[in-house]
ZAMARGU-4260 file (C-alpha; in steps of 0.2 Angstrom, whole numbers, plus 5000, padded with zeros to 4 digits):
<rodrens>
0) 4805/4911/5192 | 4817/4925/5198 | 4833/4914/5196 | 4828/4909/5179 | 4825/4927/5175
5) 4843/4931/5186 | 4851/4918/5176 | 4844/4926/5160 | 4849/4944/5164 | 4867/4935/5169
10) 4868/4927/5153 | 4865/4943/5141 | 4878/4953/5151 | 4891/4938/5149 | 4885/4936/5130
15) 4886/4959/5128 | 4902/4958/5136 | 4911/4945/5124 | 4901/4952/5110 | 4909/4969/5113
20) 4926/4967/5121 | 4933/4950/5118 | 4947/4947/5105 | 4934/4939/5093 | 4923/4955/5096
25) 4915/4969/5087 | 4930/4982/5090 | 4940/4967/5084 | 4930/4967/5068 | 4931/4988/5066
30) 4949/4985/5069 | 4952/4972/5054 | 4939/4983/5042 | 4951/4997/5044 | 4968/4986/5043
35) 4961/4979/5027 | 4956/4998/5020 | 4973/5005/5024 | 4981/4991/5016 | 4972/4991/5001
40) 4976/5011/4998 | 4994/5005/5001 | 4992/4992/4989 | 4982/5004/4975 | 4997/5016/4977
45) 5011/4999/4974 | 4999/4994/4958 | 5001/5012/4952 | 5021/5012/4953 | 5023/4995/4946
50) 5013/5001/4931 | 5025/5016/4929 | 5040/5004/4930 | 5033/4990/4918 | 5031/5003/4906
55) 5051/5009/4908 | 5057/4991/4906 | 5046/4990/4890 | 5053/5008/4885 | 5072/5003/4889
60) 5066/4984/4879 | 5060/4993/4863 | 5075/5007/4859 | 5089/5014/4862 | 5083/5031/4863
65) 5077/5027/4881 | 5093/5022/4887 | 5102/5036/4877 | 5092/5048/4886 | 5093/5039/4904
70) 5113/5040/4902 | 5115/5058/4897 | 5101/5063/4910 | 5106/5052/4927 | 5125/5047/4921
75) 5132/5062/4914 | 5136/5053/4895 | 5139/5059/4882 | 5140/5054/4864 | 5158/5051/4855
80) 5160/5068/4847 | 5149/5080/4857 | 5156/5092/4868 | 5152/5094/4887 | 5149/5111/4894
85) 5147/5115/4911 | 5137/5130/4916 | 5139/5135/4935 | 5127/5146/4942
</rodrens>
């Protein structure tokens, strides 16, 4: 009866040990659950920017008012006419 009971005993320590600190384990598991969190924040934050930029490409789609604005704001453009004027600090 005290090698059964042994044998137990051995059992539960080999079955706690896996359970605790093999690959397929719980730390495993605490490691994925965050993984998943952070990649889903990272994820939230790409949805976010794409919305941004599908809502340029329909702006830049609809008019020419938003690509008139973009080429005097990033490029420096300016209309036929229109004179540029330089202020330097």
């Amino acid at each position: 009866m005290k090698w059964l009971t042994g044998l137990l005993i051995l059992l539960l320590v080999l079955l706690q040990y896996r359970l605790w600190f093999s690959n397929t384990g719980v730390v495993r598991l605490w490691q994925t659950q965050q993984q998943i969190t952070s990649q889903q924040r990272e994820n939230q934050g790409l949805y976010q920017r794409n919305r941004v930029l599908e809502a340029e490409v329909v702006e830049l789609q609809s008019g020419l008012d938003t690509i008139e604005e973009l080429a005097r704001s990033q490029l420096g453009m300016i209309k036929q006419g229109e004179q540029f004027f330089l202020i330097a600090d």
